[in-house]
N, C-alpha and C positions, 0 to 999 in steps of 0.2 A: 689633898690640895691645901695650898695654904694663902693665905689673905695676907696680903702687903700695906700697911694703912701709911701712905706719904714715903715719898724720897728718901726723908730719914732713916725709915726704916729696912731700908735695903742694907742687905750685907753680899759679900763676897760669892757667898753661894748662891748668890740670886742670878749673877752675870752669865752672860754666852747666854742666850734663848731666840727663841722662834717665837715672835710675837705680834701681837694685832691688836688696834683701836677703837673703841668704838663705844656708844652707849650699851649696847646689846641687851636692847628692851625686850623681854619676851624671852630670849633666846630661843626664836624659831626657828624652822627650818632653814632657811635663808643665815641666819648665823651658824647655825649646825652644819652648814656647808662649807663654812670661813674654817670651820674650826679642822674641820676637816683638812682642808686645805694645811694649815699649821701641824698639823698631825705627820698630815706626809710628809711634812719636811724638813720637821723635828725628826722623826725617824733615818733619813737619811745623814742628818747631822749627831744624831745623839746628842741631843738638846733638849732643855724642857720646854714646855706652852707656855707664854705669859698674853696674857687678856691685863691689857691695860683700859680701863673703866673710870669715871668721874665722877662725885657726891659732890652738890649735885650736881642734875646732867646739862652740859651747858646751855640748853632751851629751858632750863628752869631756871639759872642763873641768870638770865637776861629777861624771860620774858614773867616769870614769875608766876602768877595765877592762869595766865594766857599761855602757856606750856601746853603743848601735849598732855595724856593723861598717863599715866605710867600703866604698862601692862606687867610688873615685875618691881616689890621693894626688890633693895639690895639683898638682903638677907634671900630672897627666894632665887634672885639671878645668880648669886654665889652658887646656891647648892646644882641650880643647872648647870654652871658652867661646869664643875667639879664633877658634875656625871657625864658633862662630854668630856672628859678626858686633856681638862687644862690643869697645869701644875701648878701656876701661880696665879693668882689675881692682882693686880698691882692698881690699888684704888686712889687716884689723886684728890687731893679736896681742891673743887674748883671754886677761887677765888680770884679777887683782885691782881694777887702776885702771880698766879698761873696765869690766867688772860691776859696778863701784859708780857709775858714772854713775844718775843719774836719768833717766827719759825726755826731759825737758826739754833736762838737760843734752846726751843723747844727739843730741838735734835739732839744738842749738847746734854744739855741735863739731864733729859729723862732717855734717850735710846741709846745715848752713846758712853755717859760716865755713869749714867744710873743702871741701866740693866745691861750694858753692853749685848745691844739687839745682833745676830750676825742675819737674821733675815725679818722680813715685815711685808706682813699680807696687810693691804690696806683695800678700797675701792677705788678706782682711777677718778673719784669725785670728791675722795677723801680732803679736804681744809681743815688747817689748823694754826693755831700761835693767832699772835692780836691781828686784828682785823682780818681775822684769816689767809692771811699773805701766802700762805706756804699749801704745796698741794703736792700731789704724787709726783711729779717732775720734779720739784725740791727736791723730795724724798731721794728719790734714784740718783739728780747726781752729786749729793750731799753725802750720799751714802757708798758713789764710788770713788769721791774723791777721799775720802778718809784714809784711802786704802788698808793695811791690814787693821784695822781696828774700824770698819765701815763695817760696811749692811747690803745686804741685794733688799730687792722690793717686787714685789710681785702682788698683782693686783685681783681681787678676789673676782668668783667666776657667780652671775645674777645665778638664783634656782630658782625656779618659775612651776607653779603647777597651774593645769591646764590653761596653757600660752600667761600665763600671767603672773606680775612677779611678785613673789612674797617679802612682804616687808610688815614692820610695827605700823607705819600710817594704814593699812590694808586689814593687818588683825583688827586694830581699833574699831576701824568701819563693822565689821562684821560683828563684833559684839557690839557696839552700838544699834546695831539694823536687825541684834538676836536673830544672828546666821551665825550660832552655837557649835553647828555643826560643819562647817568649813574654816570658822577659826581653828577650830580645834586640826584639822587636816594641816592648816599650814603652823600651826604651831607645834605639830609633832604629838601633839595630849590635849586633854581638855582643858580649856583654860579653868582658874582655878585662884580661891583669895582665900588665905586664912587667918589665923591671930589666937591670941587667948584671951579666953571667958571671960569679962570682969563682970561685979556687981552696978546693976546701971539702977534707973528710978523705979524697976518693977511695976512698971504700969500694965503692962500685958495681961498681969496674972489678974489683974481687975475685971478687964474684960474678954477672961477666958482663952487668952492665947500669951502664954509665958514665954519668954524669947530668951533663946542665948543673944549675948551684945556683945561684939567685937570689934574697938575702935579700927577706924582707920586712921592712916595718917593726915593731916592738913595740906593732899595735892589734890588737883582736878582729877575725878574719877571715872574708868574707862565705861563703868557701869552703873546709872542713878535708875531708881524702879524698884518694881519687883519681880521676883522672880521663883520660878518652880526651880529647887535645889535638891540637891543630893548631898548630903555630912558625911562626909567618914570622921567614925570617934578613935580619941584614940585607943589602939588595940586595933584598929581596921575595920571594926565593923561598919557599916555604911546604914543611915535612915532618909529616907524621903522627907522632904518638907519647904516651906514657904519662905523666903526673905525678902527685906526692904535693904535697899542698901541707896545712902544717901544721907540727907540733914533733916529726918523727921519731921516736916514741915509743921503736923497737926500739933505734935509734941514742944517740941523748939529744941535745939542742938548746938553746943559750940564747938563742934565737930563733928565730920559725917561717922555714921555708926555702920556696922553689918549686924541688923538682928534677924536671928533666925527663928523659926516655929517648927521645931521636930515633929512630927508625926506620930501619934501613938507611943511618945517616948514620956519617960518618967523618971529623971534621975538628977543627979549635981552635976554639973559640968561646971560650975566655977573655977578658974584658974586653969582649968583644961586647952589645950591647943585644938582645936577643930580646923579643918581643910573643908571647904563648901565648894561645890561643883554646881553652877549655876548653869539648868538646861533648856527654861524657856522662860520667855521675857510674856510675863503676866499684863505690865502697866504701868506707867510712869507715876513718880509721886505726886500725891495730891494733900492737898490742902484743907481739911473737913472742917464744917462747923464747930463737929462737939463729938464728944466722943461716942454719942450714939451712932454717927454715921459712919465713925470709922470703924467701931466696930461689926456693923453691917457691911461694909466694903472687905475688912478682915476673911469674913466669913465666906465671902464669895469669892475670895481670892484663894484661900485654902481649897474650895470647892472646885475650882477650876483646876489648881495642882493636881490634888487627888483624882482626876476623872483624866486628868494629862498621864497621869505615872500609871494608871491603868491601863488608860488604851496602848501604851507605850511598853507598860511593861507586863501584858496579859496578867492584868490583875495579880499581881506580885504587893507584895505590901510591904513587905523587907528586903531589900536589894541587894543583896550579897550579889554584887555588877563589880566586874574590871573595868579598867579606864574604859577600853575598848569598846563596852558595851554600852554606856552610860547613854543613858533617851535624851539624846542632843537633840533641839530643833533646827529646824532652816529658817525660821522666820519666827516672828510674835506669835502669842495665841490669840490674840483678837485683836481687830484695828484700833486704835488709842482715842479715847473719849476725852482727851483732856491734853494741854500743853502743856510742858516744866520745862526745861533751862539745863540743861547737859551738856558735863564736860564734856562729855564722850563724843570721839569723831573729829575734833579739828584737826587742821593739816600737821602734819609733823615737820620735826627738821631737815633740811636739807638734804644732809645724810641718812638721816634717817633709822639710827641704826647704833 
């Protein structure tokens, strides 16, 4: 698969595709359905996929810290897309010059002189161009008055598990609510954040819990707490253990961090990529006096994990677990003693998607 960055960079061989719009947060099942969709009808055309995508995504553009929380950087939405079986990604940077396009114009540049689209799966609630003027009936008869250098439009088909529909504002909910293990159903896998190692203040190793720390980026985040996790290092192997993920409160942070606590592990992971599977929601961040009490909270937080990865996983201590296995919860492990202020859970866009 290959990644498109701007207009510019379209060439020749990019043209003639079977393509589709959208944020494609997550790429859940609900888009694995769209794609689907483009699959079969790239197959019938002998044409490639193009997933046309936005950096950033227009609800961050506009609304900024008040966004959605992203379930998917770009870099992990790419590799989804590319294992369902899209050929191209063609990523716009959404700016000033992009949002003031017109819908018309919108058709012009990007599906008809840029990728010369010959079909476009969209959703029949799909908006776009400034002020969002232009919508799936645009589309269609935009795209048959062009005649031979147009487009068909065909409008994608909701997938719903049990009567209800799958969408990113729906994941959110459900790792917000650590219902771990129905996100994960409608996301197709476990949901999942990773990054590489840096060196942070090594405060941990103070009070006996040394953490890997793996920035995150500066959006609202789908998950602030902590949590009983599962690492896979790299090489595959997999360890149980403890994380905070959020802005360190006790500490102070000038951005949110993911630090982990391996379990019985002893080793370097600096500059290492690590993948964490977050499978039950322990307890939201809190704020301690002093670092006595956080290390007492540390402690019990650990205590709780390991006694979850137990009963969970018949006292197993090393988890050599496939996705499929992984001790998802349905809910927290105990009711919340304390409030904090989470991205996680506002409404999403429009579209959604």
């Amino acid at each position: 698969m290959e990644v498109i960055r701007g207009l510019h960079n379209l060439r020749e061989e990019h043209r003639g595709c079977v393509a589709t719009i959208g944020n494609f947060d997550g790429v859940h099942r609900g888009h694995q359905a769209i794609l689907d969709q483009c699959r079969e009808q790239a197959s019938k055309l002998r044409l490639p996929v193009t997933v046309v995508v936005f950096e950033p995504q227009p609800r961050e553009f506009f609304a900024g810290d008040q966004a959605p929380p992203r379930l998917t950087r770009l870099r992990e939405k790419v590799r989804l897309l590319g294992e369902s079986g899209v050929d191209y990604v063609l990523c716009l940077p959404f700016n000033e010059r992009l949002r003031s396009l017109t819908a018309v114009e919108f058709i012009d540049r990007v599906l008809v002189e840029g990728l010369g689209v010959r079909h476009l799966v969209v959703g029949d609630d799909f908006r776009f161009g400034c002020d969002r003027s232009g919508d799936f009936s645009l589309l269609a008869e935009e795209g048959e008055r062009r005649g031979r250098v147009g487009f068909s439009v065909e409008h994608t088909r909701t997938f719903a598990l049990d009567d209800e529909r799958v969408s990113s504002t729906r994941v959110r909910t459900l790792l917000a609510s650590g219902n771990f293990a129905q996100a994960a159903r409608m996301l197709g896998r476990p949901y999942r954040l990773g990054g590489r190692v840096v060196a942070d203040q090594q405060l941990g190793r103070t009070i006996g819990a040394p953490t890997a720390n793996l920035p995150l980026p500066r959006l609202p985040l789908a998950l602030r707490g902590v949590y009983a996790v599962v690492v896979e290092l790299p090489g595959g192997h997999r360890c149980p253990g403890v994380a905070n993920i959020g802005w360190r409160p006790t500490v102070g942070s000038d951005r949110p961090v993911l630090e982990v606590h391996l379990f019985d592990f002893d080793g370097d992971l600096y500059g290492q990529r690590l993948t964490v599977f977050p499978c039950a929601r322990l307890r939201g961040e809190v704020k301690f006096d002093d670092f006595a009490a956080l290390k007492q909270q540390i402690a019990a937080d650990q205590a709780r994990a390991r006694r979850y990865f137990s009963d969970e996983c018949q006292g197993a201590r090393e988890l050599g677990l496939t996705d499929d296995s992984l001790p998802l919860a349905s809910a927290p492990l105990a009711r919340e003693t304390v409030n904090f202020e989470s991205s996680a859970g506002r409404s999403a866009d429009h579209d959604d998607g």
